[in-house]
N, C-alpha and C positions, 0 to 999 in steps of 0.2 A: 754789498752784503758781505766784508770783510769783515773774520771776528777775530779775537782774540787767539788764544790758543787750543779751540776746540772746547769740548763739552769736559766734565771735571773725570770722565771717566775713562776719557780719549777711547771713546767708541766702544769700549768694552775690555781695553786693557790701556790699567794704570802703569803711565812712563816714568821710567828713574829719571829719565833726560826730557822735563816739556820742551825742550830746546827742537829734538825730534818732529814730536806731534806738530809742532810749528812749523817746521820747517815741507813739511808731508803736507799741507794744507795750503799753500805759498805756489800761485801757478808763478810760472816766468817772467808774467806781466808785472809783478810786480820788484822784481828786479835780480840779483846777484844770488843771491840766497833764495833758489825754491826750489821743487820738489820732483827736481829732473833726474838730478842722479838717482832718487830712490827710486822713481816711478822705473829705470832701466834695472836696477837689484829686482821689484815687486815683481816684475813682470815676471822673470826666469821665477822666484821664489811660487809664485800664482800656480805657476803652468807645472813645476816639478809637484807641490805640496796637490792640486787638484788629481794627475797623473798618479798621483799615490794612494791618492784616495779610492778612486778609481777601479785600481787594480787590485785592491783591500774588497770595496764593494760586489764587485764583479767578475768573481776568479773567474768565469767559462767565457767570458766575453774575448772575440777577437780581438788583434791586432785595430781595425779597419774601425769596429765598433767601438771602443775605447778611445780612438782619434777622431771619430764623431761626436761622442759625448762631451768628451774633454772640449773642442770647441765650442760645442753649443754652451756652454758653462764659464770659457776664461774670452767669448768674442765681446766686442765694446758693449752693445745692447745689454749684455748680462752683469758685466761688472757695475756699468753707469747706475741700474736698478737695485744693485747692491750699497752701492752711494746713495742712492734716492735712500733707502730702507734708513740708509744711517743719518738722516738729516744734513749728508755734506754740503748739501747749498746754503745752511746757514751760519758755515763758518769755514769757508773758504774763503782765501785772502788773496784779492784779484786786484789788477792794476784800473785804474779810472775807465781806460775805454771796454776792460771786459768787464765793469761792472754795467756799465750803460748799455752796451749790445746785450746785457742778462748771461754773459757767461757762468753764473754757477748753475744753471739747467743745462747746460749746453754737456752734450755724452761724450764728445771728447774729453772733454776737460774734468768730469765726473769717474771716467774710466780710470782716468792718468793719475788721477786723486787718491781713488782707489790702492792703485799700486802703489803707488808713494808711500801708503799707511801701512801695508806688508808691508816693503824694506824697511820700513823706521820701526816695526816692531819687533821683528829682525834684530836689528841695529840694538835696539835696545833691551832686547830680553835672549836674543838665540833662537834657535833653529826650534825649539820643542815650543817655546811659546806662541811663536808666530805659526806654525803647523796647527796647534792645537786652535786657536784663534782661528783662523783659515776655511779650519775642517765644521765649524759648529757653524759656519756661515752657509758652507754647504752640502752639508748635510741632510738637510730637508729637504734641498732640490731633489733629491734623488730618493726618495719616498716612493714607490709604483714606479718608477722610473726599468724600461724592458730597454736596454742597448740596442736591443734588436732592430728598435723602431723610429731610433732618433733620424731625424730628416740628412741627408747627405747633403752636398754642398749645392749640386744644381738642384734639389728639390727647395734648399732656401733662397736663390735666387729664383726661384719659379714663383714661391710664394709672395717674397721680395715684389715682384713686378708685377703678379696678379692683385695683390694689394694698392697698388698704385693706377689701379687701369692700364697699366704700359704691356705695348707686345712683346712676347717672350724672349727671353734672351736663343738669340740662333749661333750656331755650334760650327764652323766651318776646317772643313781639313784642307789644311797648309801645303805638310809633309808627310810624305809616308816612306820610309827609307828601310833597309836590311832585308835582310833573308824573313822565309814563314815564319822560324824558330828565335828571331831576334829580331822583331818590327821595333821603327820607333815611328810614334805618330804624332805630329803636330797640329796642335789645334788651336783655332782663338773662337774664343766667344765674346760675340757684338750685342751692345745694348744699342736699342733707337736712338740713341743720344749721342749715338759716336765710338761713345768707352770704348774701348779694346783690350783685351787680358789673353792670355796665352799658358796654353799647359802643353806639359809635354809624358809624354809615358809609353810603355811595352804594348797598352794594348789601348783603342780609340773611348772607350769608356772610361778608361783611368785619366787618360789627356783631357777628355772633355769633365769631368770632376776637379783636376787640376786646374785648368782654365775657369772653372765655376766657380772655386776657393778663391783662384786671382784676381777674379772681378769683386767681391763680397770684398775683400780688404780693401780692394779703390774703392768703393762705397762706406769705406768703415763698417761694417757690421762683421770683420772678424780681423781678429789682432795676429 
């Protein structure tokens, strides 16, 4: 399913350079020229342009609340579904064996697309185009959207693993080191399957959220 150079409108901003949009569309597999170095620019561009939004949206919202949102928003699940919207599996330009294994469905490669298409709009227009671009993407997410209530990182591996039939991820303390006033506490959190991830933090609740976030990114469900 490799195509050309994207749709004539390159997803909703027209390039001075299709050389870009080409190149933003181009995984690895298919050789020298693909869409790695943009996808490392999109991703910071993703995470500051959403973080801005963000804090535009939601002046009262915490620190804690805003670094939930912001994930549930730039994690692979959500960008890949951003790809889906914009028909990138029909014109991404994949090397023979990931067109045969069906790599343009595939959410890694959907995600990383993604970014790719920030940096090159970036690349090709500046900071105000690709912000503006960015923001009209998500901006609807956030329609009735209460920060208050976005799921934390172990209630998405809770839900993560209730969705799959699997037993819940369990939380085990490591270390517990320092004084009352300056605890650190170590913790890993185990899946059935083995995984192992580990957080660390001041107090056992923060560690075990740490440790929840660390398992979600070996799952891929958060960048």
């Amino acid at each position: 399913m490799a195509a050309a150079d994207g749709p004539a409108d390159g997803f909703g901003h027209r390039f001075a350079d299709p050389a870009l949009l080409r190149q933003a569309l181009s995984h690895r597999s298919v050789g020298h020229a693909n869409n790695e170095r943009l996808e490392f620019l999109g991703d910071s561009l993703v995470g500051a342009i959403i973080a801005e939004l963000l804090c535009d949206r939601f002046p009262k919202a915490n620190e804690g609340q805003l670094t939930r949102l912001r994930a549930s928003l730039v994690r692979r699940e959500s960008l890949a579904e951003q790809a889906r919207q914009l028909d990138f599996g029909d014109h991404l330009r994949l090397g023979p064996g990931e067109l045969k294994s069906g790599g343009f469905r595939r959410e890694s490669i959907l995600a990383d697309a993604f970014e790719a298409l920030v940096g090159a709009i970036y690349l090709d227009a500046g900071w105000d185009a690709c912000r503006d671009w960015l923001r009209r993407r998500f901006e609807p997410l956030l329609d009735g959207v209460d920060p208050r209530h976005v799921a934390d990182a172990k209630s998405r591996l809770q839900e993560w693993a209730q969705g799959r039939n699997r037993p819940l991820p369990e939380y085990v303390l490591i270390d517990n080191a320092g004084l009352a006033h300056s605890q650190s506490f170590q913790i890993e959190c185990r899946l059935d399957d083995g995984q192992v991830s580990a957080g660390q933090a001041g107090t056992r609740k923060k560690a075990e959220q740490q440790a929840a976030l660390e398992m979600l990114k070996l799952l891929g469900l958060e960048s």
